[in-house]
N, C-alpha and C positions, 0 to 999 in steps of 0.2 A: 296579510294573507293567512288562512289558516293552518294551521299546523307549525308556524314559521315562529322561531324564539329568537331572544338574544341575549347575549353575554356580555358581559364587561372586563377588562384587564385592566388594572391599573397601574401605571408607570411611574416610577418616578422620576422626576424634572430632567434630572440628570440621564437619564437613561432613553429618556423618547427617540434621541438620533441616532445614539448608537445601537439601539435595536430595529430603530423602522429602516436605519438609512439615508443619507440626505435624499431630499426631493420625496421620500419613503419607498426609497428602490430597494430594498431588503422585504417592505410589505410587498411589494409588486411582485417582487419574485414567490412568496407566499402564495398573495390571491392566485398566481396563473398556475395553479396545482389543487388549490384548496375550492371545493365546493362551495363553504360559508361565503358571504360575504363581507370583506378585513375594513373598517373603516376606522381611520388614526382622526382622534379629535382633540387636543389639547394632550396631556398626560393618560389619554385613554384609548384603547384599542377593543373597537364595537365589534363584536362577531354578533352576523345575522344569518338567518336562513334554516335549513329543515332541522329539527331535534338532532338529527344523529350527527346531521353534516358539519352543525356547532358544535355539539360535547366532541368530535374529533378534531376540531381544529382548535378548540380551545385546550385540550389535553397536550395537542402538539407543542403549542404557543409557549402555554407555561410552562414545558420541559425547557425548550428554548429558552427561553426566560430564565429560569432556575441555571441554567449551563452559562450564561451571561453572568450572572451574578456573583454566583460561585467561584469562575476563572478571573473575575473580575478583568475581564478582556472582551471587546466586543467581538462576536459572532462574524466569520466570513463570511461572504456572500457564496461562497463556496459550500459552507458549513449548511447555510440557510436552502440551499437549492436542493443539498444531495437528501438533508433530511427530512423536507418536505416530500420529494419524489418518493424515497422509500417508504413515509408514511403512508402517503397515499396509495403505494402500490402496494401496502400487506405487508413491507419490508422495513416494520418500523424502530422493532429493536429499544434498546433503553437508551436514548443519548447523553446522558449524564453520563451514564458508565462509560461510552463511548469517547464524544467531548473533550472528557475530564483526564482520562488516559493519557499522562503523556509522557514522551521519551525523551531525557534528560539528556543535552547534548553541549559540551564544552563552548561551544561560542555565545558571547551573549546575544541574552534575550531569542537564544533559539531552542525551540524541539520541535520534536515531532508528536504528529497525535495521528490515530485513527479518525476516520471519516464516514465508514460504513461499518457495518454489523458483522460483515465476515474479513472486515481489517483488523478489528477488534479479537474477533476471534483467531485470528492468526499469529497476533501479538500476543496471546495469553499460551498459544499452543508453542509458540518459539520458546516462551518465558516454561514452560512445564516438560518439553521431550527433548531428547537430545537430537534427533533426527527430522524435518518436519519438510513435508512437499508444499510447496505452491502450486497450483497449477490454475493457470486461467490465461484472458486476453493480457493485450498489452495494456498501459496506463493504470491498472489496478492497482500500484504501490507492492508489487510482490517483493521485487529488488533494492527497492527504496526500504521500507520499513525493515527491512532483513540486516543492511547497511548500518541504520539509524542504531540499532539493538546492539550491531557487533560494537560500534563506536563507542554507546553507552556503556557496555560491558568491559571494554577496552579501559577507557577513560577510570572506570569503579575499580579496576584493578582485579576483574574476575575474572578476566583471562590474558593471557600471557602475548596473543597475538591475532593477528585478524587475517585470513587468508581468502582470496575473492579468484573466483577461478570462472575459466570461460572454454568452451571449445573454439576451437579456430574453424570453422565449418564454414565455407562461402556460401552466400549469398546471390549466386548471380554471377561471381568475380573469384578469379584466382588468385592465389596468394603467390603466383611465384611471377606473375606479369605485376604485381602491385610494386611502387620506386622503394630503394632502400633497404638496408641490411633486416633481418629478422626479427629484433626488436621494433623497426620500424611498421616494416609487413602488418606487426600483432597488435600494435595500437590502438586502429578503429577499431579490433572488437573488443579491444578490455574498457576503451573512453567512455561508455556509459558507468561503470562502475568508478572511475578517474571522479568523472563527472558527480557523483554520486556524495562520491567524499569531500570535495572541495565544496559542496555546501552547510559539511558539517565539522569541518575544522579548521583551522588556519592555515592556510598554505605553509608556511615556515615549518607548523608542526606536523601538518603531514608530510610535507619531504622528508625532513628528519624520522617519522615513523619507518618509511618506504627504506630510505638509504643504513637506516639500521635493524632493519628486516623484522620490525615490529608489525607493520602493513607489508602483505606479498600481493600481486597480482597480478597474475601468471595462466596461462594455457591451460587447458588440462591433461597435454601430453607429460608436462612438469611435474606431475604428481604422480606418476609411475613410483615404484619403490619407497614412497615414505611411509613413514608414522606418522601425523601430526595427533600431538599432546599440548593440551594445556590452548588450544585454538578454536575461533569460532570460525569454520569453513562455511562460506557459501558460494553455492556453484550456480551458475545464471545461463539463461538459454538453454538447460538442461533438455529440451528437447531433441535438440542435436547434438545427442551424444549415443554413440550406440550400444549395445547391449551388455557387451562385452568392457567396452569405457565404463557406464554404470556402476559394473561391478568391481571395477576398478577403484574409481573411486568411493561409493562407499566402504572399502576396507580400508582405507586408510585412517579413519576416525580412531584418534590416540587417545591415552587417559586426559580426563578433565577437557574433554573436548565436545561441540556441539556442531550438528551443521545442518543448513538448508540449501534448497536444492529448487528451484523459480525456474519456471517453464509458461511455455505457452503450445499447445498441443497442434493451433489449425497453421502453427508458422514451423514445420519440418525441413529444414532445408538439406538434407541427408540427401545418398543417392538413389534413384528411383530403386524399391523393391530393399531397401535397408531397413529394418528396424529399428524404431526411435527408443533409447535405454530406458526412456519418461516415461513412454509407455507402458513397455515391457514392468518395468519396476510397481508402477500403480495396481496390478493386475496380481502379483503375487508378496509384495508388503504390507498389505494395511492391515491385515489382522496384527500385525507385529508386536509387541506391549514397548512402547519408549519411542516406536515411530506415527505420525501423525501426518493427515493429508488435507491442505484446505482447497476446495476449489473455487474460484471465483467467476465469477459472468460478469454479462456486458453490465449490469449493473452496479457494479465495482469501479467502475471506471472513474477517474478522479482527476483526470487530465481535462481540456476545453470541452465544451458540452458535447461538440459536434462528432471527438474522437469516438464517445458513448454511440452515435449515431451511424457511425462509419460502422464500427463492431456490427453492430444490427445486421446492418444492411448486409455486410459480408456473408456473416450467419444466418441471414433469410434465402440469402442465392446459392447456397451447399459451398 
């Protein structure tokens, strides 16, 4: 057809399955994004179709490709899906830099890495300010990657302690019909953060961290009246906290100390006519010099495809 070119990539032997994918379900997930048309022929990957629609998916390919190589680690299918989609949506970003990022974590053969553009840049803005906001849906890796950082930092011996704080703000449910003494009560809302760490340490060592108060995590009525020095704080859910808690909590930031602060704005569970402190706080900080604010959208999402799709939906019906 006219106007219609084609491309070559050349693979090596070794590399054809762990880049296409068995059966070439890693190409599959490519072609159902990419305009060109992807055809795996021996050691070779043919891109065909209009001028532009090749040099962009041949640009994509061999960043992929090069981020394979380089990590000497095959590509997720995860990896494969999100950075296809953002290419093609304008949201393309350099995924080398991205990819290749990654967060050094005591257990073997694990870290973390960014997956999108504004995860990327959230890990560089943690890694630069002492103060730094999340703010987005759920699934985006706000609380995760924030975790990952304090662990790693923990671990490098650059800071003294990790402190992970939560409001206690129901949902739906009261905490005083919930079974069990106070500690009990507080559990389902700190276990995401529980959860958080038990994939990035040893259980042995994280008990031992917790019971010799190297690891705290704790309410954020607990933080009334301190200092914390020498600590990476982060505060989760920070949406439901109110105006006055906010400012609570950011004073307590001690010397050699850092903290984030992970929200999500359309999940308020405050009481009607309260002010959310997330809020309030985004509206009069950002000029700040040392505080920083990332926001993310549905397009950040990095949980099952479908979570990305639920966001939407919610977001399109107000």
């Amino acid at each position: 057809m006219e106007g219609n070119v084609q491309k070559v990539i050349t693979l090596d032997r070794d590399e054809v399955l762990t880049f296409c994918g068995e059966g070439d379900r890693k190409l599959k997930q490519m072609q159902a994004r990419l305009t060109a048309r992807l055809l795996a022929r021996g050691n070779e990957l043919r891109l065909s179709g209009a001028a532009e629609d090749v040099g962009r998916a041949f640009s994509l390919i061999s960043e992929l490709l090069e981020v394979q190589r380089t990590s000497k680690a095959p590509l997720s299918e995860q990896q494969i899906r999100i950075a296809t989609e953002h290419f093609e949506e304008g949201r393309s970003g350099k995924f080398q830099e991205i990819f290749l990022d990654t967060i050094p974590l005591p257990l073997k053969r694990k870290h973390v890495a960014p997956l999108t553009p504004n995860q990327k840049c959230y890990i560089d803005s943690i890694r630069k300010h002492d103060i730094v906001f999340a703010i987005g849906p759920a699934g985006t890796g706000k609380t995760y990657l924030a975790v990952a950082l304090a662990v790693a930092k923990l671990v490098a011996g650059q800071v003294g302690r990790i402190i992970l704080v939560r409001p206690a703000v129901e949902a739906g449910e009261s905490l005083g019909f919930l079974p069990g003494d106070i500690s009990e009560k507080l559990s389902p809302y700190l276990r995401p953060l529980t959860d958080a760490l038990y994939e990035m340490l040893e259980p042995e060592r994280m008990r031992s961290f917790i019971d010799d108060g190297i690891i705290e995590i704790a309410p954020l009525a607990y933080m009334r009246g301190r200092t914390l020095n020498n600590s990476f704080i982060i505060l989760d859910e920070a949406q439901n906290t109110s105006v006055e808690q906010m400012k609570m909590f950011l004073t307590r930031l001690g010397l050699d100390s850092q903290t984030v602060v992970t929200g999500d704005l359309t999940q308020v569970d405050l009481p009607k006519g309260k002010p959310s402190g997330l809020l309030h706080v985004s509206k009069i900080l950002e000029e700040i010099e040392g505080i920083d604010f990332i926001y993310f959208g549905d397009y950040d999402v990095v949980r099952h495809p479908l979570v990305q799709r639920i966001v939407q939906a919610y977001e399109s019906h107000g």
